[in-house]
N, C-alpha and C positions, 0 to 999 in steps of 0.2 A: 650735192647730197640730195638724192631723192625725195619724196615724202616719206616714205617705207620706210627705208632707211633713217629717217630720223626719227619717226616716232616709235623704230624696234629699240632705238641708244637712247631714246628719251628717258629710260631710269640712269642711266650713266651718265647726266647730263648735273648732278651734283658732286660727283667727281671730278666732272670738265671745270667745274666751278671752282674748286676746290685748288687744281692744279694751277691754272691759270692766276689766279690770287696769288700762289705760292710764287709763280714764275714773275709775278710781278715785287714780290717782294722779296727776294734774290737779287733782282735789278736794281733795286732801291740802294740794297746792302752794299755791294757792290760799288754802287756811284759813290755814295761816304767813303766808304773804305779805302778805295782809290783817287779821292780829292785829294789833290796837294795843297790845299790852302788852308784847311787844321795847319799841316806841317811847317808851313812856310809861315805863317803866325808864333808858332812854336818856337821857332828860328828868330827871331824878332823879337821874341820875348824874353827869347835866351841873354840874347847879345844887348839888350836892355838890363837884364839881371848883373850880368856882368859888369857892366860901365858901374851902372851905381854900387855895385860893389858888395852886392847880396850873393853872388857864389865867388869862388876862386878860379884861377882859370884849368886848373884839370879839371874840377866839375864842366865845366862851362866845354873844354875841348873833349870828353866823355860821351856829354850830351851831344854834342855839336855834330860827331860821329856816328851816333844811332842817328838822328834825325836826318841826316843825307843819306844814309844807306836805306832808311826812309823813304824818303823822296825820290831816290836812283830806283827803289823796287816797284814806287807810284807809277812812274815815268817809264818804266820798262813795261809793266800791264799796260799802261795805255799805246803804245805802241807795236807791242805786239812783238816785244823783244826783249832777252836774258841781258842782263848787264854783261860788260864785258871785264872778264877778270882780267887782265892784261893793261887795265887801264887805270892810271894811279886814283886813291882817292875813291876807287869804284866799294871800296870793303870786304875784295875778296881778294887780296892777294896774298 
């Protein structure tokens, strides 16, 4: 970027501010949202719930089900791939 050229965008350079910020906090969003270690605590806490005897076990198997379809949606974002319906246990059969 020449001189010229940046001091013609030097008023659009609060917008560059603006977006860039934005783009970092999208990233942010992103990483939580797709950590599997909430879920897998989740999971753990479940199955703890249950031994001691504070849910039942279709609560416990209800849960237990959102939470890995859960974790199968984490794991398919982070790799870059659709679960496979075809595969038992995936939640979409």
């Amino acid at each position: 970027m020449g001189l010229l050229t940046h001091l013609a965008t030097l008023p659009l350079a609060p917008v560059r501010g603006v977006a860039w910020v934005m783009e970092r906090v999208v990233e942010a969003a992103e990483r939580e949202a797709y950590d599997p270690r909430p879920v897998e605590q989740e999971l753990a806490e479940l199955e703890r719930r249950l031994l001691a005897g504070e849910i039942d076990e279709e609560t416990f198997d209800r849960r237990e089900d959102e939470l890995l379809d859960r974790l199968e949606e984490i794991r398919a974002q982070r790799w870059g791939s659709a679960p496979d319906p075809h595969i038992e246990g995936s939640g979409r059969e």
